[in-house]
GULOFI-650309 format. One record per residue: x, y, z of N, C-alpha, C, O in turn; residue in one letter. Coordinates in steps of 0.2 Angstrom, whole numbers, plus 5000, padded with zeros to 4 digits. Layout:
XYZXYZXYZXYZA;...
% end
This chain:
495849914914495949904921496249834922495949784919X;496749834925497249754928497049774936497049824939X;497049694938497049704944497749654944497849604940X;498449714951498849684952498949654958498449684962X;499349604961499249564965500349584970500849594968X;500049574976500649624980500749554985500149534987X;501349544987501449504991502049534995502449574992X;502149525001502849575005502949565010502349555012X;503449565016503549555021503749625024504049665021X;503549635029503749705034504049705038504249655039X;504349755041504749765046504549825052504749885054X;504049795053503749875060504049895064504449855067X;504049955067504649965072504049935078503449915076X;504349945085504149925090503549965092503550025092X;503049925094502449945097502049965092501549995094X;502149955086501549945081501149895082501349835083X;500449915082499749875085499349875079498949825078X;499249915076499049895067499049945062499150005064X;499049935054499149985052498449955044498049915043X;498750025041498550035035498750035029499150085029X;498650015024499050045015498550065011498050025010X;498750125008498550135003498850134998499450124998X;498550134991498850134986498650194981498050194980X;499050244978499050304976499250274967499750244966X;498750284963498950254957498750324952498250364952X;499550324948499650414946499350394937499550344934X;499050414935498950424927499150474924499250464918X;499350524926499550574926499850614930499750604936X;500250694928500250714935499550754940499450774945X;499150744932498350784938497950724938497350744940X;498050654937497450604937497850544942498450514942X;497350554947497550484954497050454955496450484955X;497150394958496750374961496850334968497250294968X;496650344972496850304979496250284982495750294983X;496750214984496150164988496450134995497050144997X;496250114997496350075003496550005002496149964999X;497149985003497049884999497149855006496849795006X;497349865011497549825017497649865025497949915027X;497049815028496949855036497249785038497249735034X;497649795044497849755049497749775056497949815059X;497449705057497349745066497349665070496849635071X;497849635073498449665075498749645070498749605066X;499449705070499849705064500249645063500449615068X;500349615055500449565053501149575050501249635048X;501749525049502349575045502349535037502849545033X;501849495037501649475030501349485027501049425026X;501049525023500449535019500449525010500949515006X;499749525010499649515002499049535000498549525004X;499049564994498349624991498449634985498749604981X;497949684984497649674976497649734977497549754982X;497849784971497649854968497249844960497449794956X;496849894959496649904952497349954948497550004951X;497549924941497950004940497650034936498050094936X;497250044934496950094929497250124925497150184924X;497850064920498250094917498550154918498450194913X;498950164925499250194930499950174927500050114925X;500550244928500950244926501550224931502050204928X;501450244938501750254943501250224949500750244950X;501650184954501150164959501250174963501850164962X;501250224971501350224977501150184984500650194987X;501450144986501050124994501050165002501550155005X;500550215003500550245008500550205016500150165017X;500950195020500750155027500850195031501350225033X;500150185035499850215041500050185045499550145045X;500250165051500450145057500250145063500650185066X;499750125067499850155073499950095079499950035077X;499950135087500250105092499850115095499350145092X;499650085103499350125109499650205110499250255111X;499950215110500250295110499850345104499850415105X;499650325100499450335093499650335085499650285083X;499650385082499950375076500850395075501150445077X;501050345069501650355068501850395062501850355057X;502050445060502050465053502050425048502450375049X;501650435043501550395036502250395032502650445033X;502450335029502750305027502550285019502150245018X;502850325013502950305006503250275004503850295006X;503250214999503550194996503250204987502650204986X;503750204984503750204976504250264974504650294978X;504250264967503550244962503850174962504350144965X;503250144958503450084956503050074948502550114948X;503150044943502950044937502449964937502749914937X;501849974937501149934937501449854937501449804940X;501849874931502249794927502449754933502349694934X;502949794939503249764942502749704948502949694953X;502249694947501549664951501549624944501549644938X;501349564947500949514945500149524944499849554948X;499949504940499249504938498749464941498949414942X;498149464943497749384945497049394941496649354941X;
% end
Protein backbone atom coordinates (compact mmCIF):
# COMPACT_ATOMS: atom_id res chain seq x y z
CA UNK A 1 0.00 0.00 0.00
CA UNK A 2 1.32 3.75 -0.96
CA UNK A 3 -0.27 6.61 0.18
CA UNK A 4 -0.66 9.14 -2.73
CA UNK A 5 -0.81 12.78 -2.14
CA UNK A 6 -3.37 15.06 -4.63
CA UNK A 7 -3.11 18.63 -4.91
CA UNK A 8 -5.74 20.68 -7.38
CA UNK A 9 -7.66 23.55 -8.00
CA UNK A 10 -11.45 23.60 -8.91
CA UNK A 11 -13.70 25.30 -10.88
CA UNK A 12 -17.43 24.98 -9.29
CA UNK A 13 -20.23 26.05 -11.22
CA UNK A 14 -22.43 28.68 -9.38
CA UNK A 15 -24.08 28.17 -6.13
CA UNK A 16 -22.03 25.23 -4.92
CA UNK A 17 -22.11 25.51 -0.97
CA UNK A 18 -19.97 22.25 -0.50
CA UNK A 19 -18.97 19.17 -1.79
CA UNK A 20 -17.32 15.74 -1.55
CA UNK A 21 -14.61 13.21 -3.37
CA UNK A 22 -14.25 10.13 -3.51
CA UNK A 23 -11.86 8.12 -4.65
CA UNK A 24 -12.54 4.65 -6.39
CA UNK A 25 -9.34 2.63 -6.69
CA UNK A 26 -9.67 -0.32 -9.37
CA UNK A 27 -7.36 -3.65 -8.84
CA UNK A 28 -9.04 -5.13 -11.00
CA UNK A 29 -12.27 -5.24 -12.83
CA UNK A 30 -14.02 -7.05 -9.69
CA UNK A 31 -11.68 -5.56 -6.98
CA UNK A 32 -12.37 -1.75 -5.80
CA UNK A 33 -12.04 0.10 -3.23
CA UNK A 34 -13.67 3.40 -2.23
CA UNK A 35 -13.15 6.11 0.28
CA UNK A 36 -13.96 9.20 1.06
CA UNK A 37 -10.65 11.75 0.87
CA UNK A 38 -12.15 15.29 1.07
CA UNK A 39 -15.48 17.10 2.65
CA UNK A 40 -15.87 20.71 2.07
CA UNK A 41 -18.05 22.76 3.74
CA UNK A 42 -18.00 25.78 2.56
CA UNK A 43 -16.77 24.85 -0.68
CA UNK A 44 -13.02 25.65 -1.37
CA UNK A 45 -11.56 25.77 -5.21
CA UNK A 46 -8.30 24.48 -3.78
CA UNK A 47 -7.78 21.29 -2.35
CA UNK A 48 -5.30 18.75 -1.25
CA UNK A 49 -5.65 14.88 0.04
CA UNK A 50 -4.30 11.72 0.55
CA UNK A 51 -5.60 8.31 -1.05
CA UNK A 52 -4.32 4.80 -0.06
CA UNK A 53 -3.52 2.81 -3.63
CA UNK A 54 -3.62 -0.55 -2.69
CA UNK A 55 -1.44 -1.23 -5.65
CA UNK A 56 -4.49 -0.10 -7.65
CA UNK A 57 -4.24 0.12 -11.30
CA UNK A 58 -6.47 2.80 -12.23
CA UNK A 59 -7.76 5.74 -9.96
CA UNK A 60 -11.19 7.54 -10.08
CA UNK A 61 -12.33 10.91 -8.33
CA UNK A 62 -16.04 11.00 -7.68
CA UNK A 63 -17.44 14.75 -6.78
CA UNK A 64 -20.38 15.31 -5.07
CA UNK A 65 -21.69 18.81 -5.19
CA UNK A 66 -24.23 20.42 -3.42
CA UNK A 67 -26.02 23.88 -3.35
CA UNK A 68 -28.99 25.23 -1.13
CA UNK A 69 -31.30 23.93 -3.97
CA UNK A 70 -29.64 20.41 -3.39
CA UNK A 71 -27.64 18.14 -5.06
CA UNK A 72 -25.79 18.32 -8.39
CA UNK A 73 -25.19 15.30 -10.51
CA UNK A 74 -21.84 13.45 -9.55
CA UNK A 75 -18.99 14.25 -11.48
CA UNK A 76 -15.92 11.64 -12.57
CA UNK A 77 -12.74 12.08 -13.35
CA UNK A 78 -10.10 9.36 -14.37
CA UNK A 79 -8.75 6.89 -14.78
CA UNK A 80 -5.72 7.99 -13.75
CA UNK A 81 -2.52 5.54 -13.16
CA UNK A 82 -1.46 5.73 -9.14
CA UNK A 83 2.14 6.88 -10.52
CA UNK A 84 0.72 9.97 -11.66
CA UNK A 85 0.32 11.18 -7.54
CA UNK A 86 3.09 11.85 -5.62
CA UNK A 87 3.75 9.82 -2.63
CA UNK A 88 4.08 11.22 1.15
Amino acid sequence: MTVRSVSMGLTLPAGTTSFNVDCITLDSPLARSIATVYNSDPAETSINFTFEDNGAAQVYFVFYLFSSGGAFQPVTHGPYSPSSFGTV
